[in-house]
C-alpha positions in Angstrom: 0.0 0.0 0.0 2.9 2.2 0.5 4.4 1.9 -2.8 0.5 3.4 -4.1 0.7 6.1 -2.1 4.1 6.8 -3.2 3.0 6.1 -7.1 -0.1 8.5 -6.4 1.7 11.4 -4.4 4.9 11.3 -7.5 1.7 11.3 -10.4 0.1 14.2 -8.3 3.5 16.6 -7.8 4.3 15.5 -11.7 1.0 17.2 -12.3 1.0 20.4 -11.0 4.5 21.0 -11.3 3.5 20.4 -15.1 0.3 22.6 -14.6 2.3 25.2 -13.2 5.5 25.5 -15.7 2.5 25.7 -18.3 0.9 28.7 -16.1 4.4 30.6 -16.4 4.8 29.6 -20.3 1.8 30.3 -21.0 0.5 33.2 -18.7 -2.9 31.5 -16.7 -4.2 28.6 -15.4 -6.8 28.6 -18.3 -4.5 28.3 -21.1 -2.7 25.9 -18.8 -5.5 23.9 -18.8 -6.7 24.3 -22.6 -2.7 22.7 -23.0 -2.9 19.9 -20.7 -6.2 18.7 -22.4 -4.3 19.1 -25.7 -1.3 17.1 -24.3 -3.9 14.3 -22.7 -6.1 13.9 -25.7 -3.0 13.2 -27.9 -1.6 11.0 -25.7 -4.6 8.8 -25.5 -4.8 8.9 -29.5 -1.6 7.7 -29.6 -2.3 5.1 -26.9 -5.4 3.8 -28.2 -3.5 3.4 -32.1 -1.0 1.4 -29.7 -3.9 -1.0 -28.0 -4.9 -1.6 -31.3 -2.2 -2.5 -32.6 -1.1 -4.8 -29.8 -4.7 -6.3 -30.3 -4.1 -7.3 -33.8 -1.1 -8.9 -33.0 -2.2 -10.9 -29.9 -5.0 -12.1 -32.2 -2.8 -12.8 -35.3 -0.9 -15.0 -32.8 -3.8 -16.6 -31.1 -5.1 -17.8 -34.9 -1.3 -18.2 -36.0 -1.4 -21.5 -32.7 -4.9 -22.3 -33.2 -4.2 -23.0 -37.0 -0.8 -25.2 -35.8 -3.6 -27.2 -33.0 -5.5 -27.9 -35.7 -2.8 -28.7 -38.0 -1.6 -31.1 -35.2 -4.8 -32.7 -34.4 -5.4 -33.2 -38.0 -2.0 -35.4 -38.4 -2.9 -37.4 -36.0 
C-alpha cells in the first residue's frame, strides 16, 4: 500500500509541477489547462492506435497457434 501512495503522491507533484511550468509559459491557469487537455487527448490517440495494434497482433498470434492445433490434431 505504501508503494501506491508513493505512485499516487509522485503522479500528483508530476501534475501540478507540469500545470504550473505551463501557467508561467503560458500566462494562466486557463491556457494551462486548454494545453494539458491538448497534451492528454493526444496521448490517448496515440495510446489507443498502440492498443490496437497490440490487439491485432495478440489475435494474429492466437489464430497463428490455433491454425498449428488444428494442424496437429489433423496429423494425428
Amino acid at each position: 500500500m505504501k508503494a501506491f501512495h508513493a505512485l499516487l503522491t509522485a503522479l500528483l507533484v508530476l501534475f501540478v509541477a507540469v500545470m504550473v511550468m505551463f501557467r508561467f509559459v503560458d500566462g494562466s491557469f486557463e491556457s494551462a489547462g486548454a494545453r494539458m487537455d491538448r497534451l492528454f487527448g493526444a496521448a490517448a490517440t496515440e495510446a489507443t492506435a498502440v492498443a490496437e495494434q497490440v490487439a491485432e497482433a495478440t489475435d494474429n498470434a492466437v489464430q497463428d497457434v490455433a491454425r498449428d492445433i488444428a494442424e496437429r490434431s489433423d496429423r494425428d
